[in-house]
C-alpha positions as CSV (number, residue, x, y, z in Angstrom):
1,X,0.0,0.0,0.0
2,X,1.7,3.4,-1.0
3,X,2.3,5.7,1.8
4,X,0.3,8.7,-0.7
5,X,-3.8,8.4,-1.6
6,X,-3.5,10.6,-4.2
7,X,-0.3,11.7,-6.4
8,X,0.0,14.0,-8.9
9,X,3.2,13.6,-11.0
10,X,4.6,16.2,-13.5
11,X,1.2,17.6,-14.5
12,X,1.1,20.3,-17.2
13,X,-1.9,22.0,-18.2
14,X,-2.1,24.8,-20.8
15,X,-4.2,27.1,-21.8
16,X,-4.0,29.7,-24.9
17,X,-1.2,32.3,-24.3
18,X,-0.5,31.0,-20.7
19,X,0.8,27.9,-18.9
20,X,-1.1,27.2,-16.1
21,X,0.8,24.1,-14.7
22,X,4.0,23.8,-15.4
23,X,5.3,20.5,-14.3
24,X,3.9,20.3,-11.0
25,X,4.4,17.4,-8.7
26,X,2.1,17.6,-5.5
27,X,1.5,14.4,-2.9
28,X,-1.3,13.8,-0.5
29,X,-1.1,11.4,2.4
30,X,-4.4,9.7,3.6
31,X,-6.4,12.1,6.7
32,X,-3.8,14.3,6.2
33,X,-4.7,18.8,5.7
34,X,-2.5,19.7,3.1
35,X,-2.7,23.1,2.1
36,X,-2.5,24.4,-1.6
37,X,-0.9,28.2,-1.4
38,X,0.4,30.5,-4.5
39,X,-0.6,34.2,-5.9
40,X,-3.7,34.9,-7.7
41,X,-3.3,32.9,-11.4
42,X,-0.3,30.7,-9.9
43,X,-2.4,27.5,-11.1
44,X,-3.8,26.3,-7.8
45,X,-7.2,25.8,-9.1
46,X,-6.7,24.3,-12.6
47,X,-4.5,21.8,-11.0
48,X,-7.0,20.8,-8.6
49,X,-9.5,21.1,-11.6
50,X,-7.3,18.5,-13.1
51,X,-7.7,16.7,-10.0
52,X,-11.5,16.6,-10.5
53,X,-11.8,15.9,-14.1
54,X,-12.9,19.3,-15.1
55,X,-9.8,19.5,-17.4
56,X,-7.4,16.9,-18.7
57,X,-3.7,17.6,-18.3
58,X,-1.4,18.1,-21.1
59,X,1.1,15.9,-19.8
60,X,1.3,13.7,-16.5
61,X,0.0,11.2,-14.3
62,X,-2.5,11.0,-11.5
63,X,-2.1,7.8,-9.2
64,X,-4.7,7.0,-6.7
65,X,-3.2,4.6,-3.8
66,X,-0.4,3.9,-5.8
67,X,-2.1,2.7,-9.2
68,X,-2.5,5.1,-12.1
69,X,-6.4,6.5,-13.0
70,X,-7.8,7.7,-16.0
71,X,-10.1,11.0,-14.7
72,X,-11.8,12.3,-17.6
73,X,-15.0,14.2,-15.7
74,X,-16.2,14.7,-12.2
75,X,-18.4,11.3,-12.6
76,X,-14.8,9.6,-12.5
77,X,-13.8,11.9,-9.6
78,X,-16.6,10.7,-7.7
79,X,-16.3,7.4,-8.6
80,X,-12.5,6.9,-7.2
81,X,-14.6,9.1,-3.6
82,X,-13.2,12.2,-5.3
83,X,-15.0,15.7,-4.3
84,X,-14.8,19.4,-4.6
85,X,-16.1,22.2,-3.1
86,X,-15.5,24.8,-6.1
87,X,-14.6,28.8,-5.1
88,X,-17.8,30.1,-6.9
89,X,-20.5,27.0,-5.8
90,X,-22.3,25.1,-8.6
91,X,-25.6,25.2,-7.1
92,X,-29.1,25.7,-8.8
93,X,-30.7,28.7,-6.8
94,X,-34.3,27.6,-7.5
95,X,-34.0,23.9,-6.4
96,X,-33.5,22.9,-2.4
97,X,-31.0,22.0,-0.4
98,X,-31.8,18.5,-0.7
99,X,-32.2,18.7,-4.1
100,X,-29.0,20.0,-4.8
101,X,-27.1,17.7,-2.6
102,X,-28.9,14.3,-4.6
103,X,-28.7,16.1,-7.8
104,X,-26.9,13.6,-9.8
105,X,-26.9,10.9,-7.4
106,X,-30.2,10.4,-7.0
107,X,-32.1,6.9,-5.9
108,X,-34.7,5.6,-7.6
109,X,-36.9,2.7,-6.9
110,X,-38.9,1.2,-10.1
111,X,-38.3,4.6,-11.3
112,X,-39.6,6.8,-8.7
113,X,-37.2,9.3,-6.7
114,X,-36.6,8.0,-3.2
115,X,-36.6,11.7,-1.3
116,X,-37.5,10.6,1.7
117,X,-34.4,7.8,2.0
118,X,-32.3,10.5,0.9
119,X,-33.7,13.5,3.3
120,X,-32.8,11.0,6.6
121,X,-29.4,10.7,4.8
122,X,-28.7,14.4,4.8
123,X,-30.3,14.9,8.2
124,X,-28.0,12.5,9.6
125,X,-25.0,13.7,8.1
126,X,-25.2,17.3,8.8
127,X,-26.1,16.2,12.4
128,X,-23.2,14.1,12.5
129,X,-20.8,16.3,11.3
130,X,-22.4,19.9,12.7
131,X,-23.8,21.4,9.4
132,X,-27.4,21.9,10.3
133,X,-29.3,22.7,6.9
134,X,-32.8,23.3,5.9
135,X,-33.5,20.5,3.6
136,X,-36.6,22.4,2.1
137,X,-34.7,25.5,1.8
138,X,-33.9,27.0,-1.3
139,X,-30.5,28.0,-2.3
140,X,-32.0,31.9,-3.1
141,X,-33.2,32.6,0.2
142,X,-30.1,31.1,2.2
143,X,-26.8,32.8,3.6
144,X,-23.5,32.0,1.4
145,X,-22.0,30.6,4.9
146,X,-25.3,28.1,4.8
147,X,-24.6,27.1,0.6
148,X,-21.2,26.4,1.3
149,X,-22.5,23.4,3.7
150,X,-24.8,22.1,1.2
151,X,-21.4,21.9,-0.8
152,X,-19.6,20.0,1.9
153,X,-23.1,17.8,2.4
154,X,-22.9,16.8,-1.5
155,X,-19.6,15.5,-0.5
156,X,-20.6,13.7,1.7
157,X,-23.4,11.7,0.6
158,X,-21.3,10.5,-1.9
159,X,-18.9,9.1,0.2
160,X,-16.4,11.1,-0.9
161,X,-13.3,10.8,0.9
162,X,-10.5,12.8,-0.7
163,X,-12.2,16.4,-0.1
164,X,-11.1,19.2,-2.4
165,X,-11.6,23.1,-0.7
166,X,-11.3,25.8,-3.5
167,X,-11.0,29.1,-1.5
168,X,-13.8,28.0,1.0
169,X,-13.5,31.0,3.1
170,X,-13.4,33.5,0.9
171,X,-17.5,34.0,1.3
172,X,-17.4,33.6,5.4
173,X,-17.6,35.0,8.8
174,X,-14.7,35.1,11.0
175,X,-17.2,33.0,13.6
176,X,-18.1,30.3,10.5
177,X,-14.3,30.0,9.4
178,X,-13.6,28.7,12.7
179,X,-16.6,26.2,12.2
180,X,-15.0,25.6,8.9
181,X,-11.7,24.6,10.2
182,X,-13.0,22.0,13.6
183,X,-15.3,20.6,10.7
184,X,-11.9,19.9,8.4
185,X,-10.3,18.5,11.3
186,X,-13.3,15.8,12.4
187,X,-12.6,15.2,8.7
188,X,-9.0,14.3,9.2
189,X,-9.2,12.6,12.2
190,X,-12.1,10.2,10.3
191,X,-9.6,9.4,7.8
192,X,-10.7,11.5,5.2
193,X,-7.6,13.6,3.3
194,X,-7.7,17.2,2.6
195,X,-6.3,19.6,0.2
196,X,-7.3,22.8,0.8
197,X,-6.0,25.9,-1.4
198,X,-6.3,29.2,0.3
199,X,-4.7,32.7,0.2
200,X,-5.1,32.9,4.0
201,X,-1.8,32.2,5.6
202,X,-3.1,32.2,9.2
203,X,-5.5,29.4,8.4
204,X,-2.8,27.2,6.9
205,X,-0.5,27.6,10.3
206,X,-3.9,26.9,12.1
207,X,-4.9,23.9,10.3
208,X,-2.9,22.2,7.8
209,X,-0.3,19.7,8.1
210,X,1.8,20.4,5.1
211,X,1.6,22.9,2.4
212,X,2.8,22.8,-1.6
213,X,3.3,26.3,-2.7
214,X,2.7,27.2,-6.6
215,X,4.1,30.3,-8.4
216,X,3.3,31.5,-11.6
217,X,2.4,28.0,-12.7
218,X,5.0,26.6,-11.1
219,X,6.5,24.2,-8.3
220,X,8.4,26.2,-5.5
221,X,8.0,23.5,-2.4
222,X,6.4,21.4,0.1
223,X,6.8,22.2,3.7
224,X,5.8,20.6,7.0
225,X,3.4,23.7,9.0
226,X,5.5,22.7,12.1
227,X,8.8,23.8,10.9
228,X,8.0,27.0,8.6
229,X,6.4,30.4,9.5
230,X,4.0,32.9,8.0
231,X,6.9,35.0,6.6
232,X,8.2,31.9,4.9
233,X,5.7,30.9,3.0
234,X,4.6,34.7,2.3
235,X,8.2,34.7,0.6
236,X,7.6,31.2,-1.1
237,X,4.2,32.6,-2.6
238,X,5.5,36.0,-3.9
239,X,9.3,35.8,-4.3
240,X,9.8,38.7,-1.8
241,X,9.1,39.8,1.9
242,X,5.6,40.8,2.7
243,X,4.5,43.6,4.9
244,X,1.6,42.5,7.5
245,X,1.0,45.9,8.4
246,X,-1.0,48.7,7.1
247,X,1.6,51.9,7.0
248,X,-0.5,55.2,6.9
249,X,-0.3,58.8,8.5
250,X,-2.6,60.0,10.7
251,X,-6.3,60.9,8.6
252,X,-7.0,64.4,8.4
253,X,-10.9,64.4,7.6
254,X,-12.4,67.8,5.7
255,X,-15.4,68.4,4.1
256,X,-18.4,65.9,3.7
257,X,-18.6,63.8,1.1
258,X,-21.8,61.0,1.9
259,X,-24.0,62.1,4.1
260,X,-26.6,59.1,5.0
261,X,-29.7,60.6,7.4
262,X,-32.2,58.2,8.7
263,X,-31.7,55.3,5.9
264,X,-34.5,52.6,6.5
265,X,-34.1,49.8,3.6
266,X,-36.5,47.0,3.7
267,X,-36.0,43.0,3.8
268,X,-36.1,41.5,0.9
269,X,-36.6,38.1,2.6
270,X,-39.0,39.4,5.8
271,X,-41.2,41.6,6.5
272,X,-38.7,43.5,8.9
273,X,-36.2,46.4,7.4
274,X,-32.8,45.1,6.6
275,X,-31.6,48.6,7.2
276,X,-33.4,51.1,10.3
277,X,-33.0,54.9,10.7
278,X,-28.9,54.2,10.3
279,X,-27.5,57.9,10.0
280,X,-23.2,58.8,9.7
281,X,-20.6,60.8,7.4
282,X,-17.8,60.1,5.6
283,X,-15.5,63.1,5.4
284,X,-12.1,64.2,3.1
285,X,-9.4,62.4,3.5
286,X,-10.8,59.5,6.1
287,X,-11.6,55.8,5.9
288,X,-14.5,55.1,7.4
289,X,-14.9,51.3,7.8
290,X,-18.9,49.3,8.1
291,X,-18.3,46.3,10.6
292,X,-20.4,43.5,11.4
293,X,-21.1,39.9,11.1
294,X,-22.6,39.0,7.6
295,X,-26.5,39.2,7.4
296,X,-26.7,42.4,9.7
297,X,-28.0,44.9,6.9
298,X,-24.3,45.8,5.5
299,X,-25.4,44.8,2.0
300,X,-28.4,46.3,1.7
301,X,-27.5,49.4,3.3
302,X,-24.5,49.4,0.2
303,X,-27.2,48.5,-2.3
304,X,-29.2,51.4,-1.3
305,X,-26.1,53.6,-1.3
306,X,-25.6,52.6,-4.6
307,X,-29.0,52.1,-6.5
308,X,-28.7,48.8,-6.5
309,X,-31.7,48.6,-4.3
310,X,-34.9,51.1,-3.7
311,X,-34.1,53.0,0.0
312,X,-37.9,52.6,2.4
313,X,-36.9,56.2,3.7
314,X,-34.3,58.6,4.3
315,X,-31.9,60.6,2.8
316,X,-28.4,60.1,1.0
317,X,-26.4,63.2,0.1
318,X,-23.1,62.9,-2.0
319,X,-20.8,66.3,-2.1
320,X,-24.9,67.9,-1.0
321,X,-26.3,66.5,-3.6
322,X,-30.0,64.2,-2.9
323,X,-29.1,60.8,-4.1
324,X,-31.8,59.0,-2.9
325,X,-33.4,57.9,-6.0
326,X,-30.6,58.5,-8.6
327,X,-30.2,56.3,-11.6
328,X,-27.0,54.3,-11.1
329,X,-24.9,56.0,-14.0
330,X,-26.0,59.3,-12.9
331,X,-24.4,58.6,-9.1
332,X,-21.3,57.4,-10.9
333,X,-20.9,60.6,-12.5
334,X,-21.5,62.2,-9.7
335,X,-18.2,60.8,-8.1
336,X,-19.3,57.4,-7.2
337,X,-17.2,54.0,-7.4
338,X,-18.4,51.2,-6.0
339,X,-16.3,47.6,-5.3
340,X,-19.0,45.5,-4.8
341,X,-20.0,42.5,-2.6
342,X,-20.5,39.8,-5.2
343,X,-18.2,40.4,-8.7
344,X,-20.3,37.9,-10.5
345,X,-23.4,39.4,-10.0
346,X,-22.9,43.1,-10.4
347,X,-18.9,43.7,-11.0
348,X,-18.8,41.8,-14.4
349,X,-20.0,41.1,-17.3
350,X,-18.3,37.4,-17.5
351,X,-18.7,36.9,-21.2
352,X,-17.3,40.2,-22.2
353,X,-13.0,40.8,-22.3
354,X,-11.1,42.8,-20.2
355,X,-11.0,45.8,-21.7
356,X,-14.6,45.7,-22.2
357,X,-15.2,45.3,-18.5
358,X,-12.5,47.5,-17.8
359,X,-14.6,50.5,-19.6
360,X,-17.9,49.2,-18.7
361,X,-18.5,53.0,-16.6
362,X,-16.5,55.1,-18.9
363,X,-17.7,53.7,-22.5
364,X,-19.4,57.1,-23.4
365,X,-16.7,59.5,-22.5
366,X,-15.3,60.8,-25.4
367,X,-11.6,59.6,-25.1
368,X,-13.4,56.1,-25.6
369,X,-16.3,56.5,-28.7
370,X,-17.0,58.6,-30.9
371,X,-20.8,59.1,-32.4
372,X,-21.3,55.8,-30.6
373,X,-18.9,53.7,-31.6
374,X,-16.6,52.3,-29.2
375,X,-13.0,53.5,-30.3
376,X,-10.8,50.3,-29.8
377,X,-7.7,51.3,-29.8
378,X,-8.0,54.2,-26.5
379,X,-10.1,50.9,-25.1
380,X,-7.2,48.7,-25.1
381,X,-4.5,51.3,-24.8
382,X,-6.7,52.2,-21.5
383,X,-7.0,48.2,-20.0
384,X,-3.3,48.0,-21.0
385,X,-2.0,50.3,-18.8
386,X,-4.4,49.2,-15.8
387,X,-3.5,45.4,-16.1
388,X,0.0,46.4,-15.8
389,X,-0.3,48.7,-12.9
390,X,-2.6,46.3,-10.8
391,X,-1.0,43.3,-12.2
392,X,-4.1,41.5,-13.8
393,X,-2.6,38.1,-14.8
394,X,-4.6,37.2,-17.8
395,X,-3.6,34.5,-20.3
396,X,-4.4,36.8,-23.5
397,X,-4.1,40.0,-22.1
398,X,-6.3,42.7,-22.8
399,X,-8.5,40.6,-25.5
400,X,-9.0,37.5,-22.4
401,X,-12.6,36.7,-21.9
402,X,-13.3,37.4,-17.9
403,X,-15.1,34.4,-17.2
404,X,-11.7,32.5,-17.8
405,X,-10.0,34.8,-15.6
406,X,-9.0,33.0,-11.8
407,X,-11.2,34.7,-9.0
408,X,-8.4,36.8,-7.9
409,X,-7.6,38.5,-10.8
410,X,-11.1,39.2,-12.1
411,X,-11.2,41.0,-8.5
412,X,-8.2,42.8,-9.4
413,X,-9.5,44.3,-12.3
414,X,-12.7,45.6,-10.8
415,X,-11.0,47.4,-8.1
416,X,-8.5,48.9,-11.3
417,X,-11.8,50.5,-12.5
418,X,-12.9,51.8,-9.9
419,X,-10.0,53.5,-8.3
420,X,-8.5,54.8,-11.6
421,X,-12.1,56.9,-11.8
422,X,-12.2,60.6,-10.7
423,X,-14.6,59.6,-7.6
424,X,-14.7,61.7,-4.7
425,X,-16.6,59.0,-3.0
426,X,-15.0,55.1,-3.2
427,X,-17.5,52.7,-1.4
428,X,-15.3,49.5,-1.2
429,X,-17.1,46.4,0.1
430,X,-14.8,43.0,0.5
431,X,-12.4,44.4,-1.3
432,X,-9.6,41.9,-0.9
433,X,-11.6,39.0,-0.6
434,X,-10.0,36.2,-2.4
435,X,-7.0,37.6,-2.7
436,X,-3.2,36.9,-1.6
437,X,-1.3,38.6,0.5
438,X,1.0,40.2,-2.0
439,X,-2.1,41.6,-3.4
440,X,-3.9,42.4,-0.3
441,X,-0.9,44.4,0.7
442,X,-1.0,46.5,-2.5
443,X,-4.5,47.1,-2.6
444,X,-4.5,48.2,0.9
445,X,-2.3,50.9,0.3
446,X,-4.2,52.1,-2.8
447,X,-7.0,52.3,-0.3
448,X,-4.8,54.5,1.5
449,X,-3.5,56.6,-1.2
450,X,-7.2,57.2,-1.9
451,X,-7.7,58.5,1.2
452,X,-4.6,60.3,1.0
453,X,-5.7,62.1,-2.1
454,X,-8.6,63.9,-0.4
455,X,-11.3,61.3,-1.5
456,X,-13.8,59.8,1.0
457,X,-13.3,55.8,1.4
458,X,-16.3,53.8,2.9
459,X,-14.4,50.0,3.2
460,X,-16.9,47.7,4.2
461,X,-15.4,44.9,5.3
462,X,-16.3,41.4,7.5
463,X,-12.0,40.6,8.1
464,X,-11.3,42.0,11.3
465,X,-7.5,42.8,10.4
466,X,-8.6,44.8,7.7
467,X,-10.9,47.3,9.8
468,X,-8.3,47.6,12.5
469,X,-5.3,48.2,10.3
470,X,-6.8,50.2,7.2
471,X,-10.0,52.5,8.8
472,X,-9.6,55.7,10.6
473,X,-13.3,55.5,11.9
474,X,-15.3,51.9,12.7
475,X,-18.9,51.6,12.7
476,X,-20.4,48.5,13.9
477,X,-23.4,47.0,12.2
478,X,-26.1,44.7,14.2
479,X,-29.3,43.2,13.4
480,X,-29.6,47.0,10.9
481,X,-28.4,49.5,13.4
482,X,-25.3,51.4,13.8
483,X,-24.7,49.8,17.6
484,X,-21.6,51.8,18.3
485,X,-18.8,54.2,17.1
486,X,-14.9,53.7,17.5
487,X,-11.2,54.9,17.1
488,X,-9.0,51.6,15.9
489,X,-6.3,52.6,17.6
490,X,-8.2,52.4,21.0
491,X,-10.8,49.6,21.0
492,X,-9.6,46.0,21.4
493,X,-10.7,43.0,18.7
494,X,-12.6,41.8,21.4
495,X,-14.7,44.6,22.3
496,X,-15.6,44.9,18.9
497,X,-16.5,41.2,18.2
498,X,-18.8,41.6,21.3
499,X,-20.2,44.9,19.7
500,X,-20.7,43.2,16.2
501,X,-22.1,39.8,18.2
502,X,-24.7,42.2,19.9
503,X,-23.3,41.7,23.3
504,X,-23.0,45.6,23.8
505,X,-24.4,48.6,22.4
506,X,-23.1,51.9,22.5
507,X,-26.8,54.3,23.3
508,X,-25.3,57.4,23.7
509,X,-23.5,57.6,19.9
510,X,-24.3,60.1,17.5
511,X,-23.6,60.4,14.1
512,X,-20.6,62.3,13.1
């Protein structure tokens, strides 16, 4: 019996004008966490895509306890107790929970659908394992936290036990990443074996066992988590040393820029409002940072501030300006940009290129048309010089279609368009999530330089790192309401998680 359940020797995998994998040799040993790290685009997620049978590699061999297998689709995957969790989830939002998780693998007797075999299944799997579902549920109305389960339940009922983890906190809490990792360890203490590929260096010292680290498509190592560091694998993943820690100068605020007075927004899933009488500034030259656990009303307060979404009442003022009702190019003109929640669903248009997504608010100015007709050349002369300052890895450059972009780097390019615009207002929400630390660190200090350049930055953000070390002004969101008001540099981590929890509420604030 070989020591390794799954190896993966000398893989390559191309795609047009870009290597993905080049070569790679990666080793897991059975109920072992083995952590998959490298920069946005390194090829973390094509080879585990290889893994899967989602693509067939150029060149190499896959060997499952020591004999070679042919993987030609995810059927093949699941056959040899394959699964994957994927970084964007491959769930139909109309059908159920339980639905989703037999989808494909459903039981039939004499041709009729065995539901209720298969509900008692899931019930007793998520109780076993501590991922309580709705089974009647449909994916629509349900948090991202609760569809990631459903993910890890489809796993399961397959008997899966070599579990694939594509960025799987990228979407959650702090409070359901920790759920997250106890889960992955009952998992590995079963007997199950792990690969896991996240940019989150913390998790892997906290979880994993061993990590393989991938740049630009290729092989740089394997370590053992016991006997490296944070810093080392930082400088494995990006070829240089990292800085953990936000550098800025003290904020000196001005004039207001977004003035919110008495914002109700209402639920879209309930009768109660999502958002209720929330009031606050954001000034010149200050970063003020939205705080709270996911589901509190953060992202339908943005949605109103943005026009995403119809406000119930209230007021929103850019630069004195009534906002309230405001077509969405007309607040963009206005000095608007807007990093949103989910790049998907309203960052992207996935079938378009680059440089088409890359103009999508700045089509009709005239450096880019003329009589309305898009002026290519400006176009890609424009995306050109914003892939090279934000470093957008792409495999054909300007001309690449987004949806073949990695996660990463179609979030890279989003928050290219948005700073490079002459906003006086930058409403940033998740703006780092899923990506590394090499781009983390950049981004934060364009954040900063926004600030820095007299524009008014509202980060709304769920990592608790990132509102300490980048605002200059928290307010914590609960259950709709701004619940309290703080200076990072003189409230604790945990006073805020008991703020954001609902533990505490701060009565005598007032909105500055």
């Amino acid at each position: 019996m070989s020591e390794y359940i799954i190896e993966m020797l000398n893989i390559t995998k191309s795609f047009p004008g870009i290597k993905a994998n080049d070569d790679i040799t990666l080793r897991l040993r059975k109920g072992e966490i083995h952590a998959l790290l490298g920069e946005n685009g390194a090829g973390k997620s094509t080879l585990m895509s290889v893994l899967f049978g989602l693509y067939q590699p150029d060149s190499g061999t896959i060997l499952k306890d020591g004999a070679p297998v042919k993987i030609s689709s995810p059927n093949d995957a699941n056959a040899l107790h394959i699964g994957m969790v994927h970084q964007h989830f491959k769930l139909v939002e109309v059908f159920t929970v339980l639905d989703n998780i037999i989808l494909g693998a459903e039981k039939t007797r004499w041709g009729v659908l065995r539901k209720d075999e298969a509900r008692r299944r899931v019930v007793e799997l998520s109780e076993r394992y501590g991922l309580k579902v709705d089974p009647d549920a449909r994916i629509e109305d349900i948090s991202v936290g609760m569809q990631q389960r459903v993910e890890i339940l489809k796993m399961l009922y397959r008997d899966n036990e070599i579990l694939i983890f594509d960025e799987p906190t990228a979407v959650l809490t702090p409070q359901e990443i920790d759920e997250l990792m106890e889960v992955m360890r009952g998992f590995a203490r079963e007997g199950k074996s792990i690969l896991f590929i996240t940019h989150k260096l913390a998790e892997i010292m906290k979880v994993a066992d061993r990590c393989t680290v991938l740049r630009k498509g290729r092989l740089i190592g394997t370590v053992d988590i016991a006997d490296t560091s944070r810093e080392k694998l930082s400088r494995m993943m990006v070829g240089r040393d990292i800085s953990f820690n936000v550098e800025k100068k003290e904020s000196a605020p001005g004039e207001k820029v977004l003035e919110v007075e008495g914002l109700t927004v209402p639920s879209r899933l309930h009768k109660k409002n999502a958002v209720k009488n929330v009031s606050f500034t954001v000034r010149r030259g200050e970063i003020v940072c939205l705080a709270g656990i996911e589901g509190n009303g953060q992202t339908e307060f943005v949605q109103a501030l943005t026009g995403l979404e119809k406000a119930g009442s209230g007021s929103i003022r850019l630069k004195g300006r009534e906002m309230t009702d405001m077509p969405i190019r007309e607040r963009s003109r206005l000095g608007m940009s807007h990093i949103p929640e989910d790049r998907h669903k309203f960052g992207l248009v996935l079938d378009f290129t680059l440089e088409e997504n890359l103009v999508l608010q700045r089509y009709w100015e005239e450096q880019f048309q003329h009589c309305g007709h898009i002026l290519r050349r400006p176009v890609r002369e424009y995306a050109q010089r914003l892939i090279e300052q934000y470093d957008v890895r792409s495999g054909q450059g300007a001309q690449t279609i987004v949806r073949s972009m990695s996660g990463g780097n179609q979030q890279k390019a989003i928050i290219a368009r948005e700073m490079d615009k002459e906003a006086d207002l930058l409403v940033a929400v998740q703006p780092t999530r899923g990506l590394d630390v090499g781009a983390i660190e950049y981004i934060h200090r364009q954040i900063v330089a926004q600030r820095d350049a007299g524009k008014a930055v509202l980060l709304v953000s769920l990592e608790l790192d990132e509102v300490m070390d980048v605002s200059d002004r928290i307010l914590v969101m609960y259950e709709g309401e701004i619940v309290g008001e703080f200076d990072p540099r003189k409230v604790s981590v945990q006073e805020l998680g008991l703020y954001m929890a609902g533990a505490k509420r701060d009565d005598k604030k007032e909105a500055v």
